[in-house]
ZALO-168900 format. One line per field, with one value per residue (C-alpha): residue in three letters; x negated, y negated, z. Coordinates in Angstrom, 1 decimal, decimal comma. Layout:
r: ALA_... $
c1: X_... $
c2: Y_... $
c3: Z_... $
//
This chain:
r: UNK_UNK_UNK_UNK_UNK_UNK_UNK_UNK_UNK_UNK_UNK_UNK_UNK_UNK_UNK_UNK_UNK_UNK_UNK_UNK_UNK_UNK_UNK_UNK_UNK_UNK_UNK_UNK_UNK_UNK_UNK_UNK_UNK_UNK_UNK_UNK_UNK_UNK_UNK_UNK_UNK_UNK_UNK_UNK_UNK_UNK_UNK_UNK_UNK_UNK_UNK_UNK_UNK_UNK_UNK_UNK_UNK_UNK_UNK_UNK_UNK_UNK_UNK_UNK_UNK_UNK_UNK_UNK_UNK_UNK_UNK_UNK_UNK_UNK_UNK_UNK_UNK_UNK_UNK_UNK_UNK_UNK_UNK_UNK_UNK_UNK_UNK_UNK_UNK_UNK_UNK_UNK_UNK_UNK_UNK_UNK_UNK_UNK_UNK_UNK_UNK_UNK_UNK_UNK_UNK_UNK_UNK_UNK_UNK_UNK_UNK_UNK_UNK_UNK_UNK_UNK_UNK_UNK_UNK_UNK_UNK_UNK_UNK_UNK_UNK_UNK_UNK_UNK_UNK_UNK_UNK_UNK_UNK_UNK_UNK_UNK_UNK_UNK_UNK_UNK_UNK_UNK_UNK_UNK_UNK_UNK_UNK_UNK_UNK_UNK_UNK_UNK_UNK_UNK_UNK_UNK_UNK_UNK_UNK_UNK_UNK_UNK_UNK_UNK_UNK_UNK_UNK_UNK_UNK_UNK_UNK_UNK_UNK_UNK_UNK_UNK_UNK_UNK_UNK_UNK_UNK_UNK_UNK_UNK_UNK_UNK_UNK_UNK_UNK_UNK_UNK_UNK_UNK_UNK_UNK_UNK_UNK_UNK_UNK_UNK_UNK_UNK_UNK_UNK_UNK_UNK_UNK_UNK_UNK_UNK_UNK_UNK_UNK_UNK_UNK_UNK_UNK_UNK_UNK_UNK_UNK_UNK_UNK_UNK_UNK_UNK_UNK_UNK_UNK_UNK_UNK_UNK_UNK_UNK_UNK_UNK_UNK_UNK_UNK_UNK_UNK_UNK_UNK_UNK_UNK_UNK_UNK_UNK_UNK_UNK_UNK_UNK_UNK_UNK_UNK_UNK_UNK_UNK_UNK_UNK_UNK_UNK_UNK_UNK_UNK_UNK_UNK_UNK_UNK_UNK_UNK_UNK_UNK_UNK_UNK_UNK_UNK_UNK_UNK_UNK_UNK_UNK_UNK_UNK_UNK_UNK_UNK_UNK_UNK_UNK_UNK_UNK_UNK_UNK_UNK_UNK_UNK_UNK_UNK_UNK_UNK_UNK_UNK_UNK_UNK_UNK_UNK_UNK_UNK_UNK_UNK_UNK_UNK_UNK_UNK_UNK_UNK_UNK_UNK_UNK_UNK_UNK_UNK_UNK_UNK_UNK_UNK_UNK_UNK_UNK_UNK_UNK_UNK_UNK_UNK_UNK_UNK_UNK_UNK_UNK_UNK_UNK_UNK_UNK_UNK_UNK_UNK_UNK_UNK_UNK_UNK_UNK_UNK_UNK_UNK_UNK_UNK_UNK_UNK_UNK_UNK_UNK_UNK_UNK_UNK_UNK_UNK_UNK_UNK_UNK_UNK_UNK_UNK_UNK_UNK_UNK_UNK_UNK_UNK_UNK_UNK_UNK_UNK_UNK_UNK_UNK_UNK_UNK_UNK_UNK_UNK_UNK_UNK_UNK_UNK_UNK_UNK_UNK_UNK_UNK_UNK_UNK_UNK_UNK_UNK_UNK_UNK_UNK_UNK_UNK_UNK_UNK_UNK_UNK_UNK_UNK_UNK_UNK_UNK_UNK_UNK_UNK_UNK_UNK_UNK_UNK_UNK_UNK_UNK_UNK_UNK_UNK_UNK_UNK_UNK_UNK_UNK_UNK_UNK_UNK_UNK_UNK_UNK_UNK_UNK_UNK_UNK_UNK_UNK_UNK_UNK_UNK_UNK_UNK_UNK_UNK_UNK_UNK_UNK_UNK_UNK_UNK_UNK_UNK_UNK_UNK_UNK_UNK_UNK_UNK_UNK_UNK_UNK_UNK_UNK_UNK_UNK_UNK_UNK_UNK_UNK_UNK_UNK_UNK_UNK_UNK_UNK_UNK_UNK_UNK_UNK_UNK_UNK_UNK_UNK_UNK_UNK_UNK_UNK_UNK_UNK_UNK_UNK_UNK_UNK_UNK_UNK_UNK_UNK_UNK_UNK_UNK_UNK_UNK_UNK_UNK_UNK_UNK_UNK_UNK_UNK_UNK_UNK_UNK_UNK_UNK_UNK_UNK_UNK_UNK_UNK_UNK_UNK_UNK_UNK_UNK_UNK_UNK_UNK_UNK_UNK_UNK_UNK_UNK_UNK_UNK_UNK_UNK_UNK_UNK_UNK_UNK_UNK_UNK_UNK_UNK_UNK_UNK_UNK_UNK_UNK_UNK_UNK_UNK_UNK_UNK_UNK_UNK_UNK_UNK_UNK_UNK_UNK_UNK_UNK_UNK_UNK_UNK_UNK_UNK_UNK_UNK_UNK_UNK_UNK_UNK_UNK_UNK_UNK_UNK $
c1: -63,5_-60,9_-60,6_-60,4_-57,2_-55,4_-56,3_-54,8_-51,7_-51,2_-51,5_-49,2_-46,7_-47,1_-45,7_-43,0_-42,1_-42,4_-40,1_-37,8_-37,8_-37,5_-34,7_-32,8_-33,2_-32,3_-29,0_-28,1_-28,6_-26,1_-27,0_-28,7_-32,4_-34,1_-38,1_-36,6_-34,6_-38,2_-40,0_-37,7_-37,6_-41,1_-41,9_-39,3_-40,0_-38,5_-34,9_-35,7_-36,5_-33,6_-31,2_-33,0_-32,7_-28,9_-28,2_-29,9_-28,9_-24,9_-25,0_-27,1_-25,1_-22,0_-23,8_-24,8_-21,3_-20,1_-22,1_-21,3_-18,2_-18,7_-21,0_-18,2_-15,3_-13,2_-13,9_-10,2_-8,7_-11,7_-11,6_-9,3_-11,4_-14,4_-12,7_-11,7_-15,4_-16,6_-14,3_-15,2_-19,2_-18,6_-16,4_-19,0_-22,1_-20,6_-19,5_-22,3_-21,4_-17,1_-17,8_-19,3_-16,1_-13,6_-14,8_-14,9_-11,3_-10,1_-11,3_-9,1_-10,9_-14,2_-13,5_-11,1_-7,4_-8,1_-11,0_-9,2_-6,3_-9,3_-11,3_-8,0_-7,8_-11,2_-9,0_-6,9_-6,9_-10,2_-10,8_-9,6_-12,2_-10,6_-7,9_-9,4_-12,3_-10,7_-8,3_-11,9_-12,9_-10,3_-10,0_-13,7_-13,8_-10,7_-11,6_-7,9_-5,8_-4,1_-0,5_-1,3_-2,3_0,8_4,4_3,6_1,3_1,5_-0,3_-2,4_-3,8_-1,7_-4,6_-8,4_-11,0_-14,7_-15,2_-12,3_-9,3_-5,6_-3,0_0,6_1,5_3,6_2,2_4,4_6,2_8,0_5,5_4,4_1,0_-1,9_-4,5_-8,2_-10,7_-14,4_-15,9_-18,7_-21,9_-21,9_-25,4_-27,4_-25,6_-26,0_-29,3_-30,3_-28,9_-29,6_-32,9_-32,8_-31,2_-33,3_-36,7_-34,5_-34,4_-37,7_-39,1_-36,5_-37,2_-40,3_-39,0_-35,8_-35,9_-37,1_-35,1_-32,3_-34,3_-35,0_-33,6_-32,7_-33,5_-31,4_-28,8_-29,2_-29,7_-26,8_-24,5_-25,9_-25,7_-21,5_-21,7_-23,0_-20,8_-17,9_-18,3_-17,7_-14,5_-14,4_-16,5_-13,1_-10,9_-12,2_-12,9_-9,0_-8,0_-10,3_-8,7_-5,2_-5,9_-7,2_-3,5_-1,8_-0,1_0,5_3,7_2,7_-0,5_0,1_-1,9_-1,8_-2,3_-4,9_-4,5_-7,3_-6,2_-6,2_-9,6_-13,4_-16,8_-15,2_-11,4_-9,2_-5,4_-3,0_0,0_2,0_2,5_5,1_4,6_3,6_0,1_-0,7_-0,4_3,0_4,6_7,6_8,1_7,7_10,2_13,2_12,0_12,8_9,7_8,0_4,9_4,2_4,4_2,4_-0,3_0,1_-0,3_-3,2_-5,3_-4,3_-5,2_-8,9_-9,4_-8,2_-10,7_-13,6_-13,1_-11,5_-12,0_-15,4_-15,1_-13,6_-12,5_-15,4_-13,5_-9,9_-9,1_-5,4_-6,2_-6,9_-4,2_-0,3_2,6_5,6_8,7_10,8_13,8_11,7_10,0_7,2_3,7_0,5_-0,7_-4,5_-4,9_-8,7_-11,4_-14,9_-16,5_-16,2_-18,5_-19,1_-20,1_-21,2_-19,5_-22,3_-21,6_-17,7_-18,1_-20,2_-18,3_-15,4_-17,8_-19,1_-15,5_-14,8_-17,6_-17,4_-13,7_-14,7_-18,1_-20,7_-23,7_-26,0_-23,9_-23,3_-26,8_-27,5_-25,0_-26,6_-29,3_-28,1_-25,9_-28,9_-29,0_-31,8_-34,7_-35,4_-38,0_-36,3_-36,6_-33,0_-32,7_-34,3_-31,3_-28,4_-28,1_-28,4_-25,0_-23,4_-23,6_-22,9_-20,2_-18,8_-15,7_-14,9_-11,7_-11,1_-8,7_-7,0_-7,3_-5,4_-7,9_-10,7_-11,0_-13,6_-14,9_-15,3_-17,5_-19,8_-20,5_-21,4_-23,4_-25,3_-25,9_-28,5_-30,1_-32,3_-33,4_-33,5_-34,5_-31,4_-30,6_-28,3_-28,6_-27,7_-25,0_-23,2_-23,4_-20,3_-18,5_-18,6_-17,5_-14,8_-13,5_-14,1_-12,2_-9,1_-9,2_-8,9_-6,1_-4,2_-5,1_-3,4_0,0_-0,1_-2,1_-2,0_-2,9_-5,1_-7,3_-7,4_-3,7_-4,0_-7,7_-7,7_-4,3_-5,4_-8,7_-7,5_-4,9_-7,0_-9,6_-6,1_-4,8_-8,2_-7,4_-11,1_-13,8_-16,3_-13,4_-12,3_-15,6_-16,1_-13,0_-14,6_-17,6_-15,3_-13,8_-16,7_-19,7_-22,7_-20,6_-17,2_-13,9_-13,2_-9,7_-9,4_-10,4_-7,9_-5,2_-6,4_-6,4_-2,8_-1,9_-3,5_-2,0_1,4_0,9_1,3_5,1_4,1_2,1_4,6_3,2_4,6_2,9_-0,6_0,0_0,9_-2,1_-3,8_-2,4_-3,3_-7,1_-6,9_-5,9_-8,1_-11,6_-12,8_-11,1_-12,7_-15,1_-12,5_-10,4_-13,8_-14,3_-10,3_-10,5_-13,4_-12,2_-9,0_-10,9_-14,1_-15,1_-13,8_-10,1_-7,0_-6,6_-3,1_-2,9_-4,6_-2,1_0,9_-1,0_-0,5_2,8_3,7_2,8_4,2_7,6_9,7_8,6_8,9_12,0_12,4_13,9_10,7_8,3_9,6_9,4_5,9_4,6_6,3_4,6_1,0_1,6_3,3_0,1_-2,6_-0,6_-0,3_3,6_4,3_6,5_9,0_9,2_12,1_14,0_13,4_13,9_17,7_18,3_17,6_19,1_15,7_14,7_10,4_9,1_6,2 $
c2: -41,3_-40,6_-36,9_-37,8_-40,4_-37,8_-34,9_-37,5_-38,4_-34,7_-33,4_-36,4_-34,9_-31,4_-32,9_-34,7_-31,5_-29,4_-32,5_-32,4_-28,3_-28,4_-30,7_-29,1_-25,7_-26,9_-27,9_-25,5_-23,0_-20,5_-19,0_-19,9_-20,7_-22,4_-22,1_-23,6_-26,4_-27,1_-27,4_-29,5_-32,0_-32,0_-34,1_-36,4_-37,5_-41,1_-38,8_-36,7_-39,7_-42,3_-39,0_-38,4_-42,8_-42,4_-39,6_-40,6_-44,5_-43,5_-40,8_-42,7_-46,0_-43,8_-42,5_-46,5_-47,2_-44,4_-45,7_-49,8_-48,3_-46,4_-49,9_-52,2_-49,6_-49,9_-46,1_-45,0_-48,2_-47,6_-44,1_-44,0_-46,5_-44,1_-40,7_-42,4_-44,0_-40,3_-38,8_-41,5_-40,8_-37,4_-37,9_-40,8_-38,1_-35,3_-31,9_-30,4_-32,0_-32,5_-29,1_-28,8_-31,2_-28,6_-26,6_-28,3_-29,3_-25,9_-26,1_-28,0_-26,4_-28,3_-31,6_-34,3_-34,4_-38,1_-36,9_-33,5_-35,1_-37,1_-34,3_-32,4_-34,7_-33,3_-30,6_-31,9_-36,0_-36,5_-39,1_-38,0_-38,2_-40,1_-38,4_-39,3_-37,6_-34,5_-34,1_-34,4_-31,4_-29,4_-30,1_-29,5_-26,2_-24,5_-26,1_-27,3_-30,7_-31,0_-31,2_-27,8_-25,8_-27,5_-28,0_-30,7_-31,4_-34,4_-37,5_-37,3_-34,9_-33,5_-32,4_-33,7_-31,0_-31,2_-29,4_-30,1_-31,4_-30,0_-30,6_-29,0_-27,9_-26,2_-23,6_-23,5_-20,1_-22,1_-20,7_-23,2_-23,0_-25,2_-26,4_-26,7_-29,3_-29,0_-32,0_-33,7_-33,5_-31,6_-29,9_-33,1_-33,7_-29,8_-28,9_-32,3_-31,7_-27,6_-28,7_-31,2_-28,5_-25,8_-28,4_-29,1_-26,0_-24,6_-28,1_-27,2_-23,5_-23,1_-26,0_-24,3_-21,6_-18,1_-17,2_-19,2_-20,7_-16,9_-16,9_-20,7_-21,0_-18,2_-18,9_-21,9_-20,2_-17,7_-20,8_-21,8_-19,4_-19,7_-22,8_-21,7_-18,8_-21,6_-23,5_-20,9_-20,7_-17,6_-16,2_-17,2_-15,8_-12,1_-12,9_-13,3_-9,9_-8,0_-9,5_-8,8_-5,3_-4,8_-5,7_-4,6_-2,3_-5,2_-7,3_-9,5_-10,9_-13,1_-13,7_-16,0_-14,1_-15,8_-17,1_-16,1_-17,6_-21,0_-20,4_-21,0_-22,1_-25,4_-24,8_-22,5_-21,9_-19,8_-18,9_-22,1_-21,1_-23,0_-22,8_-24,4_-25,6_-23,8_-26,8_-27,9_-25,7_-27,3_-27,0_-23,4_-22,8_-25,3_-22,7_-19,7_-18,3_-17,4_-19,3_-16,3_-14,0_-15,7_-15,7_-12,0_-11,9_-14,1_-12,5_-8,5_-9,5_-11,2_-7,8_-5,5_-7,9_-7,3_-3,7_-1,8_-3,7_-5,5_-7,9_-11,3_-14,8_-17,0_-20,5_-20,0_-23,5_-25,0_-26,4_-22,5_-20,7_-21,3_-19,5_-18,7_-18,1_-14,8_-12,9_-10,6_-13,2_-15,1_-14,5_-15,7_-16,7_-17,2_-19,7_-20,4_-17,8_-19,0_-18,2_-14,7_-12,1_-8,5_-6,3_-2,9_0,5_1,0_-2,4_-2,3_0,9_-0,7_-3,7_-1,6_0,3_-3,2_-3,9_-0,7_-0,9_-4,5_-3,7_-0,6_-2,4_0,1_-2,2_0,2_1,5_-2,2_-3,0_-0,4_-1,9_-5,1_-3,5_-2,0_-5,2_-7,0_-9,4_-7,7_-6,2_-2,4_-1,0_-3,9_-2,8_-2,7_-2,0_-5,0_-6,7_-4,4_-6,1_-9,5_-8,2_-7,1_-10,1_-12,4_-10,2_-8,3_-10,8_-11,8_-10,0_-11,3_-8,6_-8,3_-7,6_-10,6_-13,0_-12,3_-15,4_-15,0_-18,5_-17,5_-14,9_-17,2_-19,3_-16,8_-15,1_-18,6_-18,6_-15,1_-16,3_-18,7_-15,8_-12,7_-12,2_-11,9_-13,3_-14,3_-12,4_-14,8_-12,3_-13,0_-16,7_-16,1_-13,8_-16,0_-18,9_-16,8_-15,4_-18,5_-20,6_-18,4_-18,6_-22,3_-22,2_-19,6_-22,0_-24,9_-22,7_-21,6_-23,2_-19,8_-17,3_-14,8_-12,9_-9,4_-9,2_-8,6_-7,6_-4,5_-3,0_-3,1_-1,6_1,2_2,0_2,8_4,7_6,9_7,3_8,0_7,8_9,0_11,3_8,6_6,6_10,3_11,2_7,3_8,4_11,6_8,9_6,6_9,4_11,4_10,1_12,5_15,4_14,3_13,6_10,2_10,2_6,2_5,1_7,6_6,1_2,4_2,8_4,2_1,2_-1,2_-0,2_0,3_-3,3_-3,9_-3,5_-1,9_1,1_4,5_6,9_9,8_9,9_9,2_12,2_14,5_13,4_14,4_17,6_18,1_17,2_19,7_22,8_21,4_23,3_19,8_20,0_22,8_20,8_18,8_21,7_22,9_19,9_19,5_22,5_22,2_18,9_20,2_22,3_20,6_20,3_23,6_21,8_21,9_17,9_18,3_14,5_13,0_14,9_13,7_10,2_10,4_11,9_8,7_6,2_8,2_9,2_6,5_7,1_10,5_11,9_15,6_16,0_14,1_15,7_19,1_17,3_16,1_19,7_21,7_18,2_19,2_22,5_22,3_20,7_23,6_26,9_29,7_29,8_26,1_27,8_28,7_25,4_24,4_27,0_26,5_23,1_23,7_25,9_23,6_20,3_18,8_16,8_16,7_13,7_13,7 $
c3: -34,6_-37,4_-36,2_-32,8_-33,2_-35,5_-32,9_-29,8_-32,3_-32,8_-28,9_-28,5_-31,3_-29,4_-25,8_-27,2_-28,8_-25,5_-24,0_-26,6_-26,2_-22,8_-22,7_-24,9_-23,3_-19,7_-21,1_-23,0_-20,1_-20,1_-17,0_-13,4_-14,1_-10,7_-12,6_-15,5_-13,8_-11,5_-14,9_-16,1_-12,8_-11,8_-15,1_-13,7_-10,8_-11,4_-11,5_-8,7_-6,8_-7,6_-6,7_-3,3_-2,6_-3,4_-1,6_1,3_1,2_1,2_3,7_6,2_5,5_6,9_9,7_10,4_10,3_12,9_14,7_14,8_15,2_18,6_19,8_18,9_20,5_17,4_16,4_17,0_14,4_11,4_11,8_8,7_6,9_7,6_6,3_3,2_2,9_3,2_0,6_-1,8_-1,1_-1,6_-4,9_-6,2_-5,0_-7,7_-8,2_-5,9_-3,2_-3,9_-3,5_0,0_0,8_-0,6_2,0_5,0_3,8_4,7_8,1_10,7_13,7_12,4_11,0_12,5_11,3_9,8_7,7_7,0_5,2_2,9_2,3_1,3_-1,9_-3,2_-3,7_-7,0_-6,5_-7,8_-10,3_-14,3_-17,1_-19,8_-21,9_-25,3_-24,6_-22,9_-26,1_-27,8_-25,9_-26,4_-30,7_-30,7_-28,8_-30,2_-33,6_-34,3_-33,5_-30,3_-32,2_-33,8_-31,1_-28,6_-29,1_-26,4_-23,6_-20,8_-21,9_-18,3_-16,3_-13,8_-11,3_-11,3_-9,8_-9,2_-12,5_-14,6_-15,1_-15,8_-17,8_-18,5_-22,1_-23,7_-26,2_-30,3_-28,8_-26,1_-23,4_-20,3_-20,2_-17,8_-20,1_-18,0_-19,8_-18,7_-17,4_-19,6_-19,3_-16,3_-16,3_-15,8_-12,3_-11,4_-11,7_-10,1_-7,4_-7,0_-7,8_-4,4_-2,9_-3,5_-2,9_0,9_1,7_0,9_2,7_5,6_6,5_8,3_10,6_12,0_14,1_13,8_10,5_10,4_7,1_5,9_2,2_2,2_-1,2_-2,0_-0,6_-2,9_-5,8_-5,2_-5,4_-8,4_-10,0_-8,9_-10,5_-13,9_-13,9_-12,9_-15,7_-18,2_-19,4_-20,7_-18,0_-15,8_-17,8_-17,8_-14,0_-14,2_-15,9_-13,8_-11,0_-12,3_-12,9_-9,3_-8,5_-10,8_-8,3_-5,8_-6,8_-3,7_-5,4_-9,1_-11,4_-14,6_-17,7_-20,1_-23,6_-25,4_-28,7_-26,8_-24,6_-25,2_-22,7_-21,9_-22,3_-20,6_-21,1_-18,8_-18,0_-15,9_-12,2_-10,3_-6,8_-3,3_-2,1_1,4_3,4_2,3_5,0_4,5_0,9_1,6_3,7_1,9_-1,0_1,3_1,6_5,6_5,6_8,1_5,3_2,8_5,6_6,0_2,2_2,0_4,9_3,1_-0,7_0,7_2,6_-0,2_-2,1_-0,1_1,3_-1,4_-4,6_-3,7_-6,4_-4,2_-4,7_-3,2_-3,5_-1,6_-1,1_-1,6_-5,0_-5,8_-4,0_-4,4_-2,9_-5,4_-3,7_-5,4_-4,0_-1,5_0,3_-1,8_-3,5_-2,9_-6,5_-7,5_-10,1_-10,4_-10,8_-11,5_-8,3_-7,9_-6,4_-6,4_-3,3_-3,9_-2,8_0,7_1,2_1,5_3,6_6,0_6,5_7,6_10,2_11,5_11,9_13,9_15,9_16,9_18,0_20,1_21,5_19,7_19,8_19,1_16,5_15,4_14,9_12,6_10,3_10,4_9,3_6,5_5,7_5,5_8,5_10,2_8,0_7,6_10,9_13,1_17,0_17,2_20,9_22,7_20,1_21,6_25,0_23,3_21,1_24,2_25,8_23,2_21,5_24,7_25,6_22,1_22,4_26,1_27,3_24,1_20,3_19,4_20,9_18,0_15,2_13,0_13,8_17,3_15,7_13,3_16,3_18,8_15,6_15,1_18,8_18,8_15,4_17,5_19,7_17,4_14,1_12,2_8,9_6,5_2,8_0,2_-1,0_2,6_2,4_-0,1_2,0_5,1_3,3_1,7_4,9_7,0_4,2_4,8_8,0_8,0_5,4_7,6_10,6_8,7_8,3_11,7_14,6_16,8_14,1_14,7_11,6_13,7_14,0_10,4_9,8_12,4_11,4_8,3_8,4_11,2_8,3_5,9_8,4_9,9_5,6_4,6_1,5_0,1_1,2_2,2_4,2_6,2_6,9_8,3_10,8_12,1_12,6_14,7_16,5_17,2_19,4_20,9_20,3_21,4_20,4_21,4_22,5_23,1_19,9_18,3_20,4_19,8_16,2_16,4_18,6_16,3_13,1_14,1_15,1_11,4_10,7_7,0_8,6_8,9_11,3_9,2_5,7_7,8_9,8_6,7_5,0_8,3_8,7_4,7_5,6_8,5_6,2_3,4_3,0_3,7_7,0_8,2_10,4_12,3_12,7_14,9_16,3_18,0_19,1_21,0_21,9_23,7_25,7_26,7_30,1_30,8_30,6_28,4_27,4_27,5_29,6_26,2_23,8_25,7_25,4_22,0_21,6_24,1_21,2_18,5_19,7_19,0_15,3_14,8_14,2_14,1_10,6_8,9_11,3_9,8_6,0_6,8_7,8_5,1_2,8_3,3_3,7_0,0_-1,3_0,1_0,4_-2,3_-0,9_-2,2_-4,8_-1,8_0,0_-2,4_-1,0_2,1_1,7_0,6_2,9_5,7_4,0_4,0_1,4_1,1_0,6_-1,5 $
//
């Protein structure tokens, strides 16, 4: 009997133990972890479950009160009452879910201006911590008093985010600096609810169709593991110089430089940014900055981002993004970089075909690249899809470029994922949100705008520059179908990107003409030919096409520059284009 007590005590001892080990694990997590955040929650179910009755009482209490509201007709006088009653669910509900409302803040085409200006709060106006314990936070981590490390720092916090909070310091050197404190005790509240999440979406899936629910739960766990990676510090900060050094070349795009002396896991301190939020259009312009331009910027850094670079900000909200007036016009400044993301190099490439082939109405061509993207698996009959893509897509563009929004495109994508079997990878979820999140912010600037006015120049720019193999041999893709040129796409691109006031016809055509000569060239050189004289015709209607939209552009002095140009770069004779250069008072441009 003796044995058998001491045997119970002892298993006893072991699961406390495991508890205690489990615990302590779970919050020390540096890193994403959905099997050991279930382990942790499925021995608490008295956790789970006063979560899910919180959740669910507040939300469907809101829901009740829409609705009393609509019965009693006084919807239009408490609709204020009601968008400040969901702000303060959302902001009583956590992180997780301050979160989802940072993202419909951005978003004036979705949610109602009256709960658009509440959710816009979430942003910065959240609720401070106390200071004693942030001060706490910030001796213990850098290991030094708060007087030592700052010649002075404000007594509050100037901003309040989901995660942190902010204050302004200035460092012993005389530097303004912002000073980010980590919120406590932040992993108790975020696995709970990725946990819920995760159990939501798993429980949610087969039930909606076909497979709109395909990779639910990883979607999930792809913003978790944003979260994790959010809430280190130092994680940010390298996120930061990476991000810099992308740019570096790009006096439009700032970023704060990082004090590394100053930093750790749950402290960050950078370089003091003074600038405008997005929606204070009229702060921009009393600063002298076109909120026009700082669209332009915005819209070209997030496609640089996610076409050349492939590593892009995943959280552009107005708390995030700042525009700092400067004597040519303004910058768009980025000030917050835990949620980042990286998209590989096949990835990129193929985003800028989808792009292209949407424009010019390739559907076959199109639904290749959603397979390769991801949002239709590998052996999928693609044809029975094409007509389907065709009909949805087909008037997106009305009779006109300018009429594409990406939201137009999200909501006629959502319409063919109850019909066909597409998908959306959990790497993707980011990307939409990103570029739909932009969209909204360049919505709230300007009512009218239109993403492809910027988008398409853009990528027909960098298809006509071609500035790499892989992106030239993606042109001779675009201009080339079954075997022939295609001489409308070659003058829609040239019509599209000169749209875009930055885009100079000459140093495009130079690098052409240098690709022509080039070994590499050899091909197209082939291919034109036989292209201006297919059919058993001279195409001389489709040259002067061309020569029409170019014209006004090329004048005859820099035409002659561009030739002698690229023929300086492939000829043995380079060494006598200086002299013939003088000779003819033409200076090369190089």
């Amino acid at each position: 009997m003796q044995a058998s007590l001491l045997g119970d005590c002892d298993s006893l001892i072991e699961k406390e133990a495991d508890s205690t080990v489990a615990r302590t694990s779970l919050f020390q997590l540096k890193r994403y972890d959905s099997t050991a955040i279930a382990n942790h929650y499925r021995v608490r179910p008295w956790r789970v479950i006063w979560r899910s009755l919180r959740i669910t009482f507040l939300f469907v209490g809101f829901i009740l009160g829409l609705k009393w509201d609509d019965w009693q007709r006084v919807a239009d006088r408490n609709k204020f009452k009601r968008a400040t009653q969901l702000r303060q669910i959302l902001t009583t509900l956590g992180p997780t879910f301050i979160k989802v409302g940072q993202a419909l803040s951005t978003r004036p085409d979705l949610i109602r201006r009256d709960f658009l200006d509440e959710l816009t709060k979430l942003q910065d106006q959240l609720p401070p911590f106390p200071n004693d314990i942030a001060f706490r936070i910030i001796e213990t981590e850098l290991d030094a008093e708060v007087d030592e490390i700052f010649a002075k720092i404000t007594p509050n916090p100037i901003a309040a985010a989901s995660l942190g909070q902010v204050y302004r310091a200035t460092l012993k050197n005389g530097e303004e600096v912002a000073v980010k404190v980590q919120r406590p005790n932040l992993l108790p509240t975020l696995t709970l609810d990725l946990y819920l999440m995760r159990w939501a979406a798993g429980w949610l899936a087969p039930w909606l169709p076909l497979n709109l629910g395909h990779d639910l739960t990883l979607i999930v766990d792809e913003f978790g593991t944003k979260l994790f990676e959010e809430i280190d510090y130092l994680n940010e900060g390298r996120n930061a110089e990476k991000f810099a050094a992308n740019f570096r070349n790009d006096s439009s795009v700032k970023v704060p430089r990082i004090h590394w002396q100053q930093t750790s896991q749950h402290v960050l301190v950078l370089e003091w940014i003074n600038g405008y939020k997005l929606t204070d259009v009229e702060g921009i312009r009393a600063a002298g900055s076109d909120p026009n331009a700082i669209i332009r910027i915005g819209v070209t850094s997030g496609l640089r981002q996610l076409l050349e670079f492939g590593f892009f900000h995943a959280d552009p909200h107005p708390g995030n993004l700042f525009a700092v007036p400067t004597p040519s016009g303004g910058q768009m400044a980025y000030i917050d970089f835990g949620m980042m993301d990286q998209l590989e190099e096949e990835a990129k490439e193929t985003l800028v075909d989808a792009v292209v082939h949407l424009i010019n109405k390739d559907y076959i061509d199109l639904a290749h690249d959603f397979v390769k993207l991801g949002f239709l698996a590998p052996g999928t009959d693609i044809y029975p899809i094409v007509p389907a893509l065709e009909a949805v897509l087909g008037d997106i563009m009305g009779e006109s470029v300018v009429n594409f929004n990406f939201k137009t495109i999200t909501d006629r994508f959502s319409e063919l994922m109850y019909e066909y079997p597409f998908r959306v990878p959990a790497k993707f979820a980011l990307i939409i949100r990103s570029l739909v999140t932009q969209e909204g912010l360049a919505l709230t600037l300007d009512p009218n705008f239109k993403i492809v006015e910027i988008a398409y120049p853009y990528v027909a720019r960098r298809l006509l520059t071609g500035e790499s193999p892989r992106l030239r041999r993606r042109l001779i893709d675009v201009l080339f179908k079954d075997g022939k040129f295609q001489w409308h796409r070659l003058e829609n691109m040239i019509t599209i990107a000169r749209s875009d006031s930055n885009f100079d016809i000459l140093p495009t055509a130079q690098l052409g003409l240098q690709y022509l000569l080039s070994d590499e060239g050899q091909f197209l050189r082939r291919q034109l030919l036989i292209a201006l004289t297919e059919d058993d015709r001279l195409h001389t209607e489709e040259v002067q096409r061309l020569w029409q939209l170019v014209k006004d552009d090329i004048k005859p002095a820099r035409l002659v520059t561009a030739a002698l140009g690229a023929f300086a770069e492939l000829s043995p004779a380079a060494a006598l284009i200086p002299t013939v250069s003088s000779l003819t008072g033409i200076k090369l441009e190089r």
